[in-house]
N, C-alpha and C positions, 0 to 999 in steps of 0.2 A: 495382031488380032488373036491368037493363038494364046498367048498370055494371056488375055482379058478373057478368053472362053474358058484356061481351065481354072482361072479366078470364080468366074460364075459357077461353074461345073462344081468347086469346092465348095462354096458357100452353100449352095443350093440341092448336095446332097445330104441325106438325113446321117448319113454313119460320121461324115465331117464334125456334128457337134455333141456325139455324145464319147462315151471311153474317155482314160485317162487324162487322156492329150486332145480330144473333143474342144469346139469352142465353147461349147454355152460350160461347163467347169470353171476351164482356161478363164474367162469372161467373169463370171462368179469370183475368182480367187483374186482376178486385177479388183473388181471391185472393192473387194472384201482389202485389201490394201491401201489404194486407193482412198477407202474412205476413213480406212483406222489414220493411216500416214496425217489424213488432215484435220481428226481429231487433234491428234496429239499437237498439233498445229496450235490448233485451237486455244487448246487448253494453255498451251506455254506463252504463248503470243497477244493473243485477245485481251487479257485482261491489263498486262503490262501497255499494250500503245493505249487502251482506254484509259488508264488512269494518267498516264502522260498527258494525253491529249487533254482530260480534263486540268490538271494542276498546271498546262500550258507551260510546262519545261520538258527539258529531254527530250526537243526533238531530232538534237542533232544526233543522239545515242541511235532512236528510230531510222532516222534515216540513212545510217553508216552502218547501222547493220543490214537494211535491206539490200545497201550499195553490195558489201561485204557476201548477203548470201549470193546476188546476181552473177556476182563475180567467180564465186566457185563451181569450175563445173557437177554436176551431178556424180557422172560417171567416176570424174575422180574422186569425190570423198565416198562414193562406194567402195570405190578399189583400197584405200586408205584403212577403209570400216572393217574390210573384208581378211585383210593381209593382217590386223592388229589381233593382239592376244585375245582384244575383248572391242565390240560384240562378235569379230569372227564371223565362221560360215556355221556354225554350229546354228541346228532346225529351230523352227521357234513356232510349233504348232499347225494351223493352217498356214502360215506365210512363208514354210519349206526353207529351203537351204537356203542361209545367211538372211533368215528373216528379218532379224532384230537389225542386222545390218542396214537392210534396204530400207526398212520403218524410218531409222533415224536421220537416211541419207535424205528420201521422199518426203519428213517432217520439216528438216533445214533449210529444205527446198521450196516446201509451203508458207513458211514463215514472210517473206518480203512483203508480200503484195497483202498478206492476212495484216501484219504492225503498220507498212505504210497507208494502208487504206483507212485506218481503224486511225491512228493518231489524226491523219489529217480531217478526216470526218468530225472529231469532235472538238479538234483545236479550229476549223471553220465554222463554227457555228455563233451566229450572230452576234455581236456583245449586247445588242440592245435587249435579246430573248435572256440572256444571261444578269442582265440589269432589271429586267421586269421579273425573273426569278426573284430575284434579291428585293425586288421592292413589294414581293407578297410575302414575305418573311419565312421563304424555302432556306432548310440548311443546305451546305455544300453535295451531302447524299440527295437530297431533294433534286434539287439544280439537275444533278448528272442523270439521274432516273427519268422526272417529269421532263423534263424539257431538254439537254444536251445528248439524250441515247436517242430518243423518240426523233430527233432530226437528221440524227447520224447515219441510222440503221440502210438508206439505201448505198450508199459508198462502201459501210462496212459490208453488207451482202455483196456488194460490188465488187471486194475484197477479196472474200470467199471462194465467191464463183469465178475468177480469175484463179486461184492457188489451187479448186477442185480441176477444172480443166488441164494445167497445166502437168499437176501430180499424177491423172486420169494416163496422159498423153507418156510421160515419163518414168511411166510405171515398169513399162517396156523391159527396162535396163535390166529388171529382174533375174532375167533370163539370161543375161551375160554371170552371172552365179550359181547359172542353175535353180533359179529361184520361178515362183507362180505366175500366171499369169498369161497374157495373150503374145506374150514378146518369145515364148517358147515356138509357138506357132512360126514364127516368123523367122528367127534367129533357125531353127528347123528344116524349115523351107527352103531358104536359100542356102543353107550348107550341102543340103541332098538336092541342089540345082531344079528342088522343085520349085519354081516362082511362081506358080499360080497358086499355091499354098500360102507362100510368103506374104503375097500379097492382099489374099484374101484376109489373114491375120492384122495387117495394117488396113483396110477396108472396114474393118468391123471394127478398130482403134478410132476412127476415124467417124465413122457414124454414132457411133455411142458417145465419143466424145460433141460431136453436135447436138445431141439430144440434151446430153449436161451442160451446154451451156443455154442453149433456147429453156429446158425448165428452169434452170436459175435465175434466168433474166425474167420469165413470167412469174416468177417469187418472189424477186424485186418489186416486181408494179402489182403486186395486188395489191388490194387496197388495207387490209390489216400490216402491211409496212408502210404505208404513208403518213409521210412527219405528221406526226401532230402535237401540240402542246398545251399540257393540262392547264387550264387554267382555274380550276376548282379546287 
């Protein structure tokens, strides 16, 4: 019981989240990671399983690399990233020591669930919607735009919001390089055998991470992502 009161004790004192090592920073910096990590995601990923999924090949490529990222742990290709000439532990702006490192480890990380989501979303989508494209005299951009994205987009956000949670939760490892984040909190706390500190860091990983997935999943079902297909 003692744990869990100086848990509360930390959280719910005001000097806990501000200064250097403060949560709401700490909180701010995982974000701010976090959310570049699953840009860069984005940007590398997205449009390669979408075009796959459209031309209906390559998806054994999609799927053997998501196999392939699953399979590598995180922490180890940090340590990999970290030990090599380049990107090293050398600072990378707000995302502190071995920035660039952790970005590209948290990015590789994000990739699976962002290509596998995204190929099979567009490679299920109905042939007979893809035949009634073709018989209104849509070209193959048409097709993919009006009718093959527009049916996709709940899986592929489904995607998303799986690799944001996940990258959210794993952000953590930062801190094992001395890098930003709420894992300093934590990794902190339990070295100086303060655990209600520690814990309070994984408490606050932990609800933040519920929030991002309940708003994503309410992102899903609003009604500006619901299939629809142009028929005009």
């Amino acid at each position: 019981m003692r744990l869990f009161g100086d848990t509360w004790s930390y959280l719910t004192t005001g000097a806990s989240w501000h200064g250097e090592l403060g949560l709401a920073p700490l909180l701010a910096q995982q974000l701010l990671l976090t959310l570049t990590a699953l840009l860069i995601a984005l940007v590398v990923g997205l449009p390669v399983a979408l075009w796959l999924g459209h031309l209906g090949r390559g998806g054994w490529l999609a799927i053997n690399l998501s196999a392939i990222g699953r399979a590598i742990p995180v922490f180890a290709l940090l340590a990999l990233l970290v030990t090599a000439s380049w990107p090293g532990v050398r600072s990378a702006g707000p995302y502190g020591r071995a920035g660039l490192a952790t970005l590209i480890a948290l990015a590789l990380f994000a990739l699976p669930p962002i290509i596998t989501n995204a190929y099979v979303a567009v490679r299920e989508v109905p042939e007979a919607v893809r035949d009634a494209a073709r018989g209104m005299g849509m070209t193959a951009a048409q097709r993919f735009w009006r009718a093959e994205l527009p049916l996709a987009l709940p899986l592929v956000f489904s995607g998303i919001r799986l690799a944001m949670v996940q990258v959210w939760a794993t952000a953590t490892i930062a801190a094992l390089v001395a890098g930003p984040g709420l894992g300093r909190v934590i990794t902190d706390g339990f070295a100086r055998n303060k655990y209600g500190e520690g814990l309070a860091g994984a408490v606050v990983v932990a609800v933040v991470a519920v929030i991002l997935e309940v708003g994503c999943a309410a992102l899903v079902r609003m009604s500006v992502l619901a299939p629809r297909v142009e028929t005009t």
